[in-house]
N, C-alpha and C positions, 0 to 999 in steps of 0.2 A: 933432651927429652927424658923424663923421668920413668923407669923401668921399675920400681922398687915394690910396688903394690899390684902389678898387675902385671901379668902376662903379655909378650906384645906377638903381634902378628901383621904381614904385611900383604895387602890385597892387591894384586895388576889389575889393570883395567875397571877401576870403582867407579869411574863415574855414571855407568850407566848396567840394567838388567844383572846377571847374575854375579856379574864384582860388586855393583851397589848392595846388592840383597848378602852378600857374604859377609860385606863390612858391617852391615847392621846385623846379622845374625851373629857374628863372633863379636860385637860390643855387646850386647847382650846377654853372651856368656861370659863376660868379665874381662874380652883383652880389651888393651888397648893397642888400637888398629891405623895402620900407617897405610892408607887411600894414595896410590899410587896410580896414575894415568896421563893423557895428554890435557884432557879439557879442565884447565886449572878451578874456574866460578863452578863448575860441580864439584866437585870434589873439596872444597872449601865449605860449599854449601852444608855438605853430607858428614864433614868431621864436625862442622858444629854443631850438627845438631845429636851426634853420636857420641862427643870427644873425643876424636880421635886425633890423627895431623896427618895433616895434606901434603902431598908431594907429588909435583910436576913430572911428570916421567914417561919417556918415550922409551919403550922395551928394546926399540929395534938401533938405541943411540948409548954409542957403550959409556958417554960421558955421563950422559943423565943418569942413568944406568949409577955409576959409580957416583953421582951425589945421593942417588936415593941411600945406596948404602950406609953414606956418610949420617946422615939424616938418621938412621934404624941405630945407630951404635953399635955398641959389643955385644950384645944377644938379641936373639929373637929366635920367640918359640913355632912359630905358624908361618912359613911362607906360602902363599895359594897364587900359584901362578896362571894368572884366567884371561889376561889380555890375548884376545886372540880374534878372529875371524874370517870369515867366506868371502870372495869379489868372485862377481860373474860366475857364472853358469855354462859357459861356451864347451861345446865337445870337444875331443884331447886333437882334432885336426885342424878346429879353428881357435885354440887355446890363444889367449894374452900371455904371453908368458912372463911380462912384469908381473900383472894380477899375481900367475905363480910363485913368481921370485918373492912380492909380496905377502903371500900366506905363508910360504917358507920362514922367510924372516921373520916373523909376527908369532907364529906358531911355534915355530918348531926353535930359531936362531934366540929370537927373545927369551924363550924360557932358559936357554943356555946359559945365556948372559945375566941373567936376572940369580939364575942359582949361583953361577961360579962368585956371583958379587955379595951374597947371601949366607954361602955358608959357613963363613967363618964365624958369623953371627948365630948361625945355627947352632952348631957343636958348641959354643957355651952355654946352652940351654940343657937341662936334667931331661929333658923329654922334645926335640925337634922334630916336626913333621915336615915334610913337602907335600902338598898338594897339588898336582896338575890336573886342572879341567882340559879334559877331551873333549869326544867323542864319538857315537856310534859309525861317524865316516871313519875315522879310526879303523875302525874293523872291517867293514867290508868297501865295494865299490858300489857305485853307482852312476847311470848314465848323465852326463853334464856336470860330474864331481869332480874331475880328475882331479884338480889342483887341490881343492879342497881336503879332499879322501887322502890326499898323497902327501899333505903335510900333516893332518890328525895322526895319518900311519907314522909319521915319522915324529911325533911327540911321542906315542904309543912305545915305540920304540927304546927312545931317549930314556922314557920312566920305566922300563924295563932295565935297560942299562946301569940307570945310577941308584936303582936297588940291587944290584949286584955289586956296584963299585965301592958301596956306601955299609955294605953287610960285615958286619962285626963293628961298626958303631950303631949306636942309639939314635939313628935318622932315620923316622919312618919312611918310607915314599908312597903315595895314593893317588892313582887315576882316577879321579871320578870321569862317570863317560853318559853323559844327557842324548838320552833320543831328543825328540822331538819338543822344543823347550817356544814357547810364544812368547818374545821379548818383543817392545816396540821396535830396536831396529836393525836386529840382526839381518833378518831378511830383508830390511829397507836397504840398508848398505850393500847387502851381494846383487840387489835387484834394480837396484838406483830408482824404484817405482810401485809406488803406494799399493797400488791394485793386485801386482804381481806377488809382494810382499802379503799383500791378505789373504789370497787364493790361497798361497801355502797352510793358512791356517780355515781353511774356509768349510764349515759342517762337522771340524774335528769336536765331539764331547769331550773339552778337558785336557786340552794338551798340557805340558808341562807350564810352570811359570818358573820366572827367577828364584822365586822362594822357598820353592822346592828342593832344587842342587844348592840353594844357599844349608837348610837345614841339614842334607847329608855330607858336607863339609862339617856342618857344628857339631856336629853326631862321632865322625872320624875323628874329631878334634878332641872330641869328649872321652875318647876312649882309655884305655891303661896305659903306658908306654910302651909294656911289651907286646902290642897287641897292634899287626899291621892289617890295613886294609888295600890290599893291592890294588885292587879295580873293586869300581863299584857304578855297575850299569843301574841308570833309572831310563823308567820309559811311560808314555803314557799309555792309560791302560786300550788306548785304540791303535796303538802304533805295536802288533805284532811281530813286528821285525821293520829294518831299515826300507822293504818295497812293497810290505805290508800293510796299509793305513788305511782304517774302516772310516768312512768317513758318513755321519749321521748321527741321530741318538745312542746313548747307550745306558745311562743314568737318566734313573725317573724316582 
């Protein structure tokens, strides 16, 4: 893959909501973006029409893992690490603790694996970023989160970490952290049910969309080199806090 004209950056989770909005937001600022997920026909779909290149990639499979690497070459400016998600809702006494072991992996295991394969590619770049999408469960708790809340905390964490472990090189590290963001199906996958999945969004004016944490990724992206953005919360303007949600008009 040819690197010589264009910046490259690499998206987790593209094929769908906020990895797809990422990867067209940073084609659009001039990289060229390596669409990294499981659903191969998307993500095919989405570098054609972007140019970028597609790669099959399970976050939580240390092989695939190591071909995407293979695939990115010897540099890369942007990794945004967003594969990620929520299952089930159960209280922490009637918890699935697969579902758990699953968010862990996904969240918190995959990012690991994803940077350790990553930054060798990084550090050849003049200016490397990591991006990890969070979020606001990240920060606090909430009832029927635990698993959830307990693997954002522990990304939260991680990006914490490896901008300490990373200080005194030139690798930025950024949380972004999305309140309340209405994808088609993040809440369809934690909820396995259409109805449940829409309540969540139901009377809100204006929740977040993918397009939104795609743009404040292109924005960090955009920035100086010497200039980090640690975290960067967005929220919608009726989501005052994580158990705060005005739910009705608000824009007229």
């Amino acid at each position: 893959m040819s690197t010589q004209h264009h910046p490259v950056a690499v998206v987790t989770g593209a094929s769908s909501g906020i990895g797809e909005a990422t990867a067209r937001a940073l084609a659009g600022a001039g990289y060229r973006v390596v669409c990294a997920a499981r659903r191969t026909d998307r993500i095919t779909a989405l570098t054609e029409e972007i140019g970028g290149t597609a790669v099959t990639c399970d976050v939580t499979d240390a092989g695939s893992v190591t071909a995407l690497a293979e695939v990115v070459g010897p540099r890369l400016d942007v990794l945004v690490n967003n594969a990620g998600g929520a299952f089930g809702a159960d209280r922490v006494e009637g918890a699935d603790l697969d579902q758990w072991r699953q968010m862990y992996e996904v969240n918190v295991l995959g990012v690991v694996r994803v940077t350790q394969a990553l930054l060798p590619a990084l550090r050849a770049s003049r200016s490397p970023l990591i991006v990890n999408v969070g979020s606001t469960a990240g920060q606090v708790a909430y009832v029927a989160g635990g698993g959830y809340t307990a693997a954002k905390h522990g990304l939260h964490a991680v990006s914490q970490t490896m901008r300490l472990e990373l200080n005194g090189e030139p690798v930025r590290v950024t949380e972004i952290v999305p309140g309340m963001v209405h994808t088609p199906e993040f809440s369809l996958v934690r909820f396995g049910d259409q109805a449940r999945a829409d309540a969540v969004y139901a009377d809100v004016d204006g929740p977040l969309v993918a397009a939104d944490v795609a743009e404040a990724v292109r924005w960090v992206a955009s920035l100086p080199r010497h200039v980090n953005v640690d975290e960067l919360v967005l929220r919608p303007v009726a989501q005052a806090a994580q158990h705060q949600l005005h739910r009705g008009p608000i824009f007229r």
